[in-house]
N, C-alpha and C positions, 0 to 999 in steps of 0.2 A: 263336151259342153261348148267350147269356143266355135266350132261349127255349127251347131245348132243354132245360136244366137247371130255368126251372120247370116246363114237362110233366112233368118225370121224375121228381121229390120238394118237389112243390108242399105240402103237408103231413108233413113230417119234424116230430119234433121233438127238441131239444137235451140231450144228456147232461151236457153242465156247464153251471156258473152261465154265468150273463151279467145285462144289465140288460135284458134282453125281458122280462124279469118287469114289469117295471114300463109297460111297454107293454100289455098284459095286461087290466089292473086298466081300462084303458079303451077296451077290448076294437076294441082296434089291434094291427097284424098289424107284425110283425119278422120280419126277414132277419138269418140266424147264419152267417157262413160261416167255416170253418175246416179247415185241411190235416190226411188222416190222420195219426195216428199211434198212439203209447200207451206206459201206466206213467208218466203225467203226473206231474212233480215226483216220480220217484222217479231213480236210477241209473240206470238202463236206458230212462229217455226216448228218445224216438226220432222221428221225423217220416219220414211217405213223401216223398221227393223228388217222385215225378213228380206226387203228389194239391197239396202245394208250389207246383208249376209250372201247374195249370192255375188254382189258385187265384188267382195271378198275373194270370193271364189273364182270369179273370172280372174282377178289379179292374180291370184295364185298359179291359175294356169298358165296365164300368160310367162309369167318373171320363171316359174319352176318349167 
């Protein structure tokens, strides 16, 4: 699975903060991963379950 997912958006890049910014500066490469969703920090936040779930699963293979 973890190979798959870099072929597929080996150069994405991230909509919101994180600290890859400071990875950056010397010009080292970060891993952002996070589950759909949207209306971040408003009422209507929401998360896709299933994006959730596979998310899960990349960590899993990563740490295992």
């Amino acid at each position: 699975m973890w190979k798959d997912i870099r072929k597929k958006d080996s150069k994405k890049f991230c909509e919101s903060s994180s600290d890859a910014r400071f990875f950056k500066k010397y010009n080292m490469n970060a891993i952002i991963m996070n589950a759909k969703g949207g209306n971040m920090h408003g009422k209507e936040e929401y998360i896709e379950l299933d994006s959730l779930k596979k998310l899960q699963e990349i960590y899993e293979e990563v740490i295992l």
